[in-house]
DRENKOL-756085 format. One line per 5 residues: number of its first residue (from 1); their letters; for each residue x, y, z of N, C-alpha, C, O. Coordinates in nm, 2 decimals, always signed. Layout:
N
NUM) A) X:Y:Z:X:Y:Z:X:Y:Z:X:Y:Z | ...
This chain:
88
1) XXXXX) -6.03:+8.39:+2.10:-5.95:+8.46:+2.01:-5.81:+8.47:+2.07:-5.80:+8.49:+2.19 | -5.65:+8.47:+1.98:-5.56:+8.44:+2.01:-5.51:+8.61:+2.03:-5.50:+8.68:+1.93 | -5.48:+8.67:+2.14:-5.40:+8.77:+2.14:-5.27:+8.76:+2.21:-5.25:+8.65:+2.28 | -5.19:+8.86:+2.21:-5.06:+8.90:+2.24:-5.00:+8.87:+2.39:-4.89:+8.84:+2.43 | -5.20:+8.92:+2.48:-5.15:+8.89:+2.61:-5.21:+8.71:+2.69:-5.18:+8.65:+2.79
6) XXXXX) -5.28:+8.69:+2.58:-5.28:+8.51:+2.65:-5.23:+8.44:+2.52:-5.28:+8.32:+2.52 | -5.17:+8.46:+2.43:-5.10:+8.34:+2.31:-5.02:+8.25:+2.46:-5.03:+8.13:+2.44 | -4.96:+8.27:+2.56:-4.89:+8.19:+2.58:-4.99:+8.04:+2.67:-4.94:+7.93:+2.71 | -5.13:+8.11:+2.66:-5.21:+8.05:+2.77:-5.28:+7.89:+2.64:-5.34:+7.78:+2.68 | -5.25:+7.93:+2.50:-5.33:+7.84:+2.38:-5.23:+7.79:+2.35:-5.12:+7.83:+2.39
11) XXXXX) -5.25:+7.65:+2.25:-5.20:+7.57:+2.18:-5.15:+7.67:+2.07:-5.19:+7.78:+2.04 | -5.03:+7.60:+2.01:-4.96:+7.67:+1.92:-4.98:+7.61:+1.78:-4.94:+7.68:+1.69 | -5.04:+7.50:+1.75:-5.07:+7.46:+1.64:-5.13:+7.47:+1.55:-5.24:+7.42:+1.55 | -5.10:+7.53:+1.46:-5.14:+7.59:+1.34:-5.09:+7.74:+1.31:-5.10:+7.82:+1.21 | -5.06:+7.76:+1.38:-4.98:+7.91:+1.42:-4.89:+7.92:+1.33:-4.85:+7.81:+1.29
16) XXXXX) -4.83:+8.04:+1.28:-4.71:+8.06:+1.15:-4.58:+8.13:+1.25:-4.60:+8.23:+1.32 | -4.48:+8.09:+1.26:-4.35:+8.11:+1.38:-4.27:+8.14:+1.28:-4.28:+8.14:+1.16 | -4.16:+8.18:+1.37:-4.04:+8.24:+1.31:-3.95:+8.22:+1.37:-3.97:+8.28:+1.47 | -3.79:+8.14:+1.39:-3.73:+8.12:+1.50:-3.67:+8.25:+1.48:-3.62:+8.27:+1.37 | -3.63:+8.41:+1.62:-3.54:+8.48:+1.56:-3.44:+8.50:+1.70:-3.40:+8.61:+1.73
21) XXXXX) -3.41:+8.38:+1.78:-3.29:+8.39:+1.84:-3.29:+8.22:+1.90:-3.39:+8.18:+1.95 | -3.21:+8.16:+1.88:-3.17:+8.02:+1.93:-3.03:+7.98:+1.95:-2.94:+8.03:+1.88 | -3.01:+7.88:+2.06:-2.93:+7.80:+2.08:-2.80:+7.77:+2.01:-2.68:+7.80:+2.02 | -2.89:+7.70:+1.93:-2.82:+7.67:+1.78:-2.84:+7.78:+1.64:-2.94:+7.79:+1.57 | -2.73:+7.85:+1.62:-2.72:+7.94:+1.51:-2.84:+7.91:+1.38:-2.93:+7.98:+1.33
26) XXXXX) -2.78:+7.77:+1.35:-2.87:+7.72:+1.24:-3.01:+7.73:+1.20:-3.06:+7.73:+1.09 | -3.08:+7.73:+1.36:-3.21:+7.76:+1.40:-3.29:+7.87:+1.36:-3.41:+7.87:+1.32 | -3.19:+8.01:+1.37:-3.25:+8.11:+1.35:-3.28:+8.10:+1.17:-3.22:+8.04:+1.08 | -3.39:+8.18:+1.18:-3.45:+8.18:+1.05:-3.57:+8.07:+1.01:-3.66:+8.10:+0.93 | -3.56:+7.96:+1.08:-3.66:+7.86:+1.06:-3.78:+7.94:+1.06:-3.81:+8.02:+1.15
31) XXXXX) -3.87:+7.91:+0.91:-3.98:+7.98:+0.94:-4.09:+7.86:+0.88:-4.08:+7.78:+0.79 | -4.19:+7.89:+0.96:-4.32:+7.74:+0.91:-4.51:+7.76:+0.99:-4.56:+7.84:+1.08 | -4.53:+7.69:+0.95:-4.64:+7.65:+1.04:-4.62:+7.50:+1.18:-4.59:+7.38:+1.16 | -4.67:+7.58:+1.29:-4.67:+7.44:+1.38:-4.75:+7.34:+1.33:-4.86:+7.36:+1.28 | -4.71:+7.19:+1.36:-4.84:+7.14:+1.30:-4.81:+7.00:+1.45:-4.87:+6.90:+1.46
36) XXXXX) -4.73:+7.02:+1.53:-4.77:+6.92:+1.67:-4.64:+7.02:+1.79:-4.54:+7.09:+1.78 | -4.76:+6.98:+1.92:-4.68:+7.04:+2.02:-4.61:+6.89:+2.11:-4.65:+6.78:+2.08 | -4.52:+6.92:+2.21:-4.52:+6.82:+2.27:-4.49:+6.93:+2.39:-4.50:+7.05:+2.38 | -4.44:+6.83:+2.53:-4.41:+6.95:+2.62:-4.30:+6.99:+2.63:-4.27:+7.06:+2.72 | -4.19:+6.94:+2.52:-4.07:+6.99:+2.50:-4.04:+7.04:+2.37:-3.94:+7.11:+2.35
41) XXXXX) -4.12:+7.00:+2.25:-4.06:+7.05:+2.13:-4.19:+7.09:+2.04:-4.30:+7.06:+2.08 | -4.17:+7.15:+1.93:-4.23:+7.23:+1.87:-4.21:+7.17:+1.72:-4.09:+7.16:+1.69 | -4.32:+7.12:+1.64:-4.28:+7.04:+1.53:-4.36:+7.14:+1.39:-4.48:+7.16:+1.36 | -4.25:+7.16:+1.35:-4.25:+7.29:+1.19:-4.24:+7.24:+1.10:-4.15:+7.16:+1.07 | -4.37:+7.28:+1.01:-4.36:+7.25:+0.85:-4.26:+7.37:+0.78:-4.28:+7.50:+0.77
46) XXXXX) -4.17:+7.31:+0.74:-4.05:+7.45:+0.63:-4.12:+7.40:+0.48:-4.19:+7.31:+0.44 | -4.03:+7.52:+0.41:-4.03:+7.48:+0.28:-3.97:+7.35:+0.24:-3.99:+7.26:+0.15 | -3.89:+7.36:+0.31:-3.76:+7.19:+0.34:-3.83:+7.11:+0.40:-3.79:+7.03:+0.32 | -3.91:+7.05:+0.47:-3.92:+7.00:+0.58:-3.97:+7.05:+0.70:-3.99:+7.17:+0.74 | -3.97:+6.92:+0.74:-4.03:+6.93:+0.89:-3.87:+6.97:+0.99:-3.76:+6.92:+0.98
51) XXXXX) -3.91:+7.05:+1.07:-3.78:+7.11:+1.17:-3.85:+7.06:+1.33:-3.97:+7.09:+1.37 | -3.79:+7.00:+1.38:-3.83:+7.00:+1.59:-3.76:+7.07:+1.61:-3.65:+7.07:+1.56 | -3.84:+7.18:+1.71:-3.74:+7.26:+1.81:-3.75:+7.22:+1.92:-3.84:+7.13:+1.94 | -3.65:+7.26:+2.03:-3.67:+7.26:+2.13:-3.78:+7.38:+2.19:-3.82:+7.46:+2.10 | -3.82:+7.40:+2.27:-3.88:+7.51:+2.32:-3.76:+7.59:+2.40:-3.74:+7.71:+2.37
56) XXXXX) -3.70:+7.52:+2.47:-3.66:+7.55:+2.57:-3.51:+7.67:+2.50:-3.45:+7.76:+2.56 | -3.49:+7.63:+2.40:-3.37:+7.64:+2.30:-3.40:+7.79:+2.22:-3.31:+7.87:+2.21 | -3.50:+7.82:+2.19:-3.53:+7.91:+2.09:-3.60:+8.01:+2.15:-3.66:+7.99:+2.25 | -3.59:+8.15:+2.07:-3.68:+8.26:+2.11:-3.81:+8.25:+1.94:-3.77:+8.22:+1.83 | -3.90:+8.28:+1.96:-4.00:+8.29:+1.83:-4.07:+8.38:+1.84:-4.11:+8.43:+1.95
61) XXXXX) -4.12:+8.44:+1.71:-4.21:+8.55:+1.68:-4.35:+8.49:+1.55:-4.34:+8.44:+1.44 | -4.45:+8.51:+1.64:-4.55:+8.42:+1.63:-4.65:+8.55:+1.56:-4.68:+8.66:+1.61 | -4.67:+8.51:+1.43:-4.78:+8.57:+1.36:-4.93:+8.57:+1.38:-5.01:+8.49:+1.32 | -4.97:+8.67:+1.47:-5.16:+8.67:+1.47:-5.23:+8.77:+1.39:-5.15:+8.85:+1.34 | -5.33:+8.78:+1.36:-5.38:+8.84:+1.22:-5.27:+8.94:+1.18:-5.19:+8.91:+1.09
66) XXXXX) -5.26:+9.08:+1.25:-5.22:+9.22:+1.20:-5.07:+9.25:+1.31:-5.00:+9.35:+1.31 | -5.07:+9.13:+1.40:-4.93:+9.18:+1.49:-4.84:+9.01:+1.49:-4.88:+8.90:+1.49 | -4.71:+9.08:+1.49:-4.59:+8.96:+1.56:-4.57:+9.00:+1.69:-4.58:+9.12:+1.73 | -4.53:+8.92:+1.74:-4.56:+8.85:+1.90:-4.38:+8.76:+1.95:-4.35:+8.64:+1.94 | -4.30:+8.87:+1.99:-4.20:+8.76:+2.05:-4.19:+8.67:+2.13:-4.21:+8.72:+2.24
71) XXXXX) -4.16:+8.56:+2.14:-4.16:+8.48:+2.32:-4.09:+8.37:+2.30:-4.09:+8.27:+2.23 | -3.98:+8.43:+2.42:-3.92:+8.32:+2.51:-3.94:+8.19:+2.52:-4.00:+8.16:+2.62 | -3.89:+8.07:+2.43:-3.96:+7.95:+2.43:-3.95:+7.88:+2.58:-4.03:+7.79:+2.61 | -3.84:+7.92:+2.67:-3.85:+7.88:+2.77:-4.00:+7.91:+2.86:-4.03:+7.83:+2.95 | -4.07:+8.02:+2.83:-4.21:+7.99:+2.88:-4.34:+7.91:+2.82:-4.45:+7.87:+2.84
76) XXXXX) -4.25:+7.91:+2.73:-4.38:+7.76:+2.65:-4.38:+7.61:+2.67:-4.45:+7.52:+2.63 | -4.25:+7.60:+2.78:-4.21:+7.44:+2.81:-4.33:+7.42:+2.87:-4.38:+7.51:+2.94 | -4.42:+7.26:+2.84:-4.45:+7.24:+2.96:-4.62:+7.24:+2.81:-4.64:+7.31:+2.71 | -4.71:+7.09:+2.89:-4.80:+7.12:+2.79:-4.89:+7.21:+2.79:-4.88:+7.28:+2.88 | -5.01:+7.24:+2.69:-5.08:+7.38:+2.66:-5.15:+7.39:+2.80:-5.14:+7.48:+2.88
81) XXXXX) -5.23:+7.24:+2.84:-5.29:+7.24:+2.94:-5.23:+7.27:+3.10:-5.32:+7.31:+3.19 | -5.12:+7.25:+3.14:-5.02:+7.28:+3.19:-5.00:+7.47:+3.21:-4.98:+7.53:+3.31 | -5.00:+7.51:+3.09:-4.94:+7.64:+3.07:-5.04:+7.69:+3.14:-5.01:+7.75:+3.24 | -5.18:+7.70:+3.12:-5.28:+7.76:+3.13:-5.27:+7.80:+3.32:-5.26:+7.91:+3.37 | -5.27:+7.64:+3.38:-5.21:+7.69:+3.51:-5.11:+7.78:+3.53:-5.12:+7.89:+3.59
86) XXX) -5.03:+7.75:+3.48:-4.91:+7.84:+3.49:-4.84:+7.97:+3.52:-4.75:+8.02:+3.59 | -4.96:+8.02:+3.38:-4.93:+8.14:+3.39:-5.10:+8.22:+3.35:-5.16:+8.25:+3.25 | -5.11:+8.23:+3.46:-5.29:+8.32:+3.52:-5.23:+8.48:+3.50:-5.30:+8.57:+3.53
């Protein structure tokens, strides 16, 4: 089960995001489901389209059942299996 204190330890895919601070102005607001990770970008279904983020670029608030969840995309660089080391 995906909670608040290991979301950063799981895959993000299928997850519902929110971009609400990035790099690029344009970014913020992107809102979608993940539908592929890589270890640098984050690939969103919009109502528009498909959006790649960077990770490294963006801050997100990640929807789990009854709470939003902010985080730093710079701790999400790096793949799921990767992260798990990472951050114990």
């Amino acid at each position: 089960m995906i909670t608040p204190k290991n979301l950063i330890r799981h895959e993000l895919i299928g997850l519902a995001i929110e971009v609400v601070g990035a790099n690029n102005p344009c970014q913020v607001g992107i809102k979608g489901k993940v539908v592929d990770e890589t270890r640098h970008t984050l690939l969103v279904t919009t109502s528009k389209g498909e959006k790649r983020l960077m990770k490294r670029c963006v801050v997100i608030r990640v929807k789990l059942k009854n709470q939003r969840v902010e985080m730093d995309g710079e701790r999400l660089v790096g793949k799921p299996e990767e992260r798990i080391k990472k951050w114990k």
